[in-house]
C-alpha positions, -999 to 999 in steps of 0.1 A, spaced: 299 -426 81 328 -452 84 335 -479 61 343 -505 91 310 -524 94 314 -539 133 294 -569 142 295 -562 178 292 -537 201 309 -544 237 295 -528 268 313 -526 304 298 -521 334 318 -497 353 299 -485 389 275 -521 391 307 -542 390 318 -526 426 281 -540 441 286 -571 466 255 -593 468 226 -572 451 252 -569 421 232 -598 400 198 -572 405 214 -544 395 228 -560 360 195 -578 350 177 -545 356 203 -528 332 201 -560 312 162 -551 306 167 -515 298 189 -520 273 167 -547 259 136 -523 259 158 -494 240 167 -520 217 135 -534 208 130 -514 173 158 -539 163 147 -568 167 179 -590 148 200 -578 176 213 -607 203 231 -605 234 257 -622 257 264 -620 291 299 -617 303 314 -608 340 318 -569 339 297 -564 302 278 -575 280 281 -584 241 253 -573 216 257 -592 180 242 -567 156 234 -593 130 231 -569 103 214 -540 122 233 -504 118 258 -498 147 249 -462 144 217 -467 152 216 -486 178 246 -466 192 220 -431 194 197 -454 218 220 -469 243 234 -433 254 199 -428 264 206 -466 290 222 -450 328 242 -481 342 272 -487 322 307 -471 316 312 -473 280 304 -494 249 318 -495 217 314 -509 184 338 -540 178 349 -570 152 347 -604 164 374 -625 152 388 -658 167 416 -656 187 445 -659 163 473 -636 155 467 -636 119 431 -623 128 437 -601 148 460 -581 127 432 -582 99 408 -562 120 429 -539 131 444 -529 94 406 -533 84 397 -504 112 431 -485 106 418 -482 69 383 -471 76 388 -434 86 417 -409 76 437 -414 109 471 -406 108 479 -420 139 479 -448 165 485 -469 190 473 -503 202 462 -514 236 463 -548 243 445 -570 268 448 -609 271 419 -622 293 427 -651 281 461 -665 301 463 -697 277 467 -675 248 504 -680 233 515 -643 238 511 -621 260 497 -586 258 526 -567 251 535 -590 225 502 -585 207 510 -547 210 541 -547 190 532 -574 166 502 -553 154 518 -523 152 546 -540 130 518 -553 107 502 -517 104 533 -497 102 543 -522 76 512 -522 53 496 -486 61 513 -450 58 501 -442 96 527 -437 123 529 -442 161 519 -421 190 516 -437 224 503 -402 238 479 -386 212 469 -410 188 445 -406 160 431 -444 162 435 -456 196 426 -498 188 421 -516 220 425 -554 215 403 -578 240 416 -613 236 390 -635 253 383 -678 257 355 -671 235 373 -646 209 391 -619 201 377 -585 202 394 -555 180 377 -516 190 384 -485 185 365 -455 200 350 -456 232 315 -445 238 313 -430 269 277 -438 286 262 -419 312 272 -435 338 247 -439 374 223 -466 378 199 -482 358 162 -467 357 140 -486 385 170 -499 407 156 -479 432 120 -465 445 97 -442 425 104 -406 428 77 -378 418 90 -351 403 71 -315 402 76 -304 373 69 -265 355 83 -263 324 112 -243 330 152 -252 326 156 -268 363 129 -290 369 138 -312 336 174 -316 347 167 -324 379 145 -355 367 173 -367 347 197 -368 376 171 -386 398 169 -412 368 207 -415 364 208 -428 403 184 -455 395 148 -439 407 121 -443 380 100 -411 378 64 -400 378 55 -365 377 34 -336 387 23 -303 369 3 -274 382 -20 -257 354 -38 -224 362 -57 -226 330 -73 -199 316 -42 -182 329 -21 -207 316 -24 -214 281 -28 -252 265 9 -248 250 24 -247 287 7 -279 292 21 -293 258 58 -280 264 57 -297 297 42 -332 277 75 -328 255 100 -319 279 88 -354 297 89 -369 260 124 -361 261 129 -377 289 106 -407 289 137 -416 261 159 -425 291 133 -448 313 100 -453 293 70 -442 296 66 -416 324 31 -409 343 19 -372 346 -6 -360 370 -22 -325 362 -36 -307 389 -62 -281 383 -45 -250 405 -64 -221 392 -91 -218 426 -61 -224 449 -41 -202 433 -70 -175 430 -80 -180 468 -40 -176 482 -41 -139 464 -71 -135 481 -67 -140 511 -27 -133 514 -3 -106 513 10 -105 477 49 -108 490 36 -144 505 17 -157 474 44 -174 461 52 -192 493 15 -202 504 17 -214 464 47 -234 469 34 -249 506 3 -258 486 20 -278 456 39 -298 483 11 -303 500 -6 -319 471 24 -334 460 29 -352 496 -8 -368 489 0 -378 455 33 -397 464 17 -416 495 -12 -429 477 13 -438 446 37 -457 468 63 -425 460 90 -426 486 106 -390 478 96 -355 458 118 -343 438 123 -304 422 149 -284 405 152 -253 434 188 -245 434 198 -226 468 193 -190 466 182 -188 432 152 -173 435 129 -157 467 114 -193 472 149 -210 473 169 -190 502 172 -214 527 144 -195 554 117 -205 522 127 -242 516 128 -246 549 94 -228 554 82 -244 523 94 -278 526 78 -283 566 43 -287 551 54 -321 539 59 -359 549 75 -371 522 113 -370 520 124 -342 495 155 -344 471 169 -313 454 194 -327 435 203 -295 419 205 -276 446 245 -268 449 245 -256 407 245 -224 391 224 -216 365 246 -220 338 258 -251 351 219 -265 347 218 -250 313 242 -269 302 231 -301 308 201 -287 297 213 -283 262 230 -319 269 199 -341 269 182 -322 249 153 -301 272 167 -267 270 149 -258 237 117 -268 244 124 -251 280 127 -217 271 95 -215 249 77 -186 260 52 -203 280 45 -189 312 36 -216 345 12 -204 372 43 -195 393 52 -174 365 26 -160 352 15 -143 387 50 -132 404 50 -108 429 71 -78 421 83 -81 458 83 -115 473 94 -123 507 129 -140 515 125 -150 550 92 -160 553 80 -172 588 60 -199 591 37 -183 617 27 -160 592 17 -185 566 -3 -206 591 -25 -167 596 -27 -161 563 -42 -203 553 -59 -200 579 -85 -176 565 -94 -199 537 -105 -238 536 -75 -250 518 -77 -284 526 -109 -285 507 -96 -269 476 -67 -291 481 -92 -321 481 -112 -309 447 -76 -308 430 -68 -341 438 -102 -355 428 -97 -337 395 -59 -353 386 -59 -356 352 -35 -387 349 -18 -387 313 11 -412 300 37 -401 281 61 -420 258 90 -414 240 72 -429 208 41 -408 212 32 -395 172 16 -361 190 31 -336 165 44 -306 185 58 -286 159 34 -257 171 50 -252 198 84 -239 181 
């Protein structure tokens, strides 16, 4: 695609350089995550500095190594660079050798001298640069839009000549913080929501409810990809897949059919609680966005939510819908999402479910039925399955 051929990329740190004493943790975990993206190029090596890092490509393609670190939360930017020592002379070499490597017409140049003992100062470097490329290139200034914008980082070490800045996603790096298990169906929300739990630092495990026969296999397999997806951004991601179908059957029995879908939902928490004690899980995490649906008003979560211990996150819970689709379609999960692929809260709506569901009238309705044994034969039949990024599965039948 371009004709410069960087030997570096630069990264900066952004949010981790404002931590006080934890600050050192924070880095080496980032440190290791982009290490474990990284490790299909083996050549590469890095360097440490203050507020970033330096990765010497040593021959490997910039471009792709660039597609894996977007998937790395932590950082503010990176960008692909040319090392050259710090010397005027150099300096204007890489920057006519980037100026030349694209059809800019174009630029302006952004100067920073880390370095104090360097001769000239930053300014300086600004106007001698621009003098050599207006002099030996057809481009032309502009300070506010510029084609090329060439930032110029003039270190003890060496000089550093960019150009475009790759913005990263931002947050914290993947296992800063606790485990978090994430219920997931298969829809648009749920997907999303484990992203965002991932960009603050949490490291996910997950839960799925299958009602199979009711269910088919290829809800099961959408959800495997959908965590595929996402596995890109921390690894490889546990799934635990509880048999619901009894439970499920047994609520319809025994309930009002504008209830069902809150007994159902009292239920997965429930289970989901159990789960995240026994797996060390400090907080649950789903994609219910307030007043989306009958079991997000605020009278359900709250009904809903009481069943259970364990602290529950909602991270999406102020977006709209097409807010959530679009960062859907961002990382890459809405596709697979919208297969037509029902989940057992799907597949069995009510036409008229409750609102403003007491909790009274839950604790009636369970109480005709031994849940908590149900509850016990779905835990002892969790079908735990690990799911990686690099998995071969072919899915193509599902699209």
């Amino acid at each position: 695609m371009d004709n410069v051929i960087y030997d570096y990329i630069v990264i900066r740190y952004g949010e981790l350089s404002t931590k006080g004493r934890n600050r050192k943790d924070f880095i080496n975990c980032l440190h290791a995550n982009i290490r474990r993206v990284l490790k299909p190029f083996p050549a590469l090596t890095y360097e440490k500095f203050y507020d970033g890092m330096y990765i010497h490509l040593n021959g490997e393609e910039y471009q792709a190594v660039a597609e894996k670190l977007k998937k790395v939360f932590g950082y503010a930017y990176f960008a692909g660079a040319i090392r050259v020592p710090s010397d005027l002379d150099a300096i204007k070499e890489a920057a006519y050798k980037i100026a030349l490597s694209r059809p800019y017409k174009t630029f302006k140049v952004n100067a920073h001298r880390n370095d104090k003992s360097f001769p000239m100062t930053s300014d300086t470097i600004n106007r001698s640069v621009a003098g050599h490329l207006l002099a030996n290139t057809e481009l032309k200034v502009n300070v506010h839009e510029p084609d090329l914008m060439l930032y110029i980082f003039v270190k003890k070490d060496a000089t550093y000549v960019m150009d475009e800045k790759v913005q990263g996603p931002k947050g914290y790096p993947v296992g800063i913080n606790h485990k978090a298990l994430l219920m997931i169906s298969g829809g648009i929300d749920s997907p999303v929501a484990g992203y965002v739990t991932m960009k603050r630092g949490m490291r996910l495990e997950c839960v799925h409810f299958a009602s199979q026969p009711y269910t088919s296999e290829q809800a099961l397999d959408k959800v495997k990809e959908l965590l595929r997806i996402l596995s890109e951004y921390q690894g490889e991601i546990i799934l635990h897949v509880i048999p619901f179908t009894e439970l499920q059957m047994q609520i319809y029995r025994h309930a009002d059919e504008s209830y069902a879908i809150t007994l159902l939902r009292r239920m997965m928490y429930r289970i989901a609680d159990r789960i995240a004690k026994k797996r060390n899980i400090l907080t649950i995490v789903n994609g219910e966005s307030v007043g989306q649906v009958a079991s997000q008003t605020l009278e359900s979560m709250s009904v809903i939510g009481s069943v259970c211990d364990t602290m529950i996150l909602r991270p999406l819970c102020m977006a709209d819908k097409l807010e959530i689709i679009d960062q859907a379609v961002k990382i890459g999960t809405y596709e697979t999402s919208i297969l037509p692929y029902e989940d057992c809260c799907t597949i069995f709506a009510p036409k008229n479910p409750v609102t403003k569901p007491k909790a009274e009238k839950c604790e009636r309705y369970e109480a005709r039925f031994d849940y908590e044994k149900l509850i016990e034969e779905c835990l002892a039949n969790d079908e735990i399955v690990h799911i990686s990024f690099d998995d071969k599965k072919d899915t193509e039948e599902l699209f």
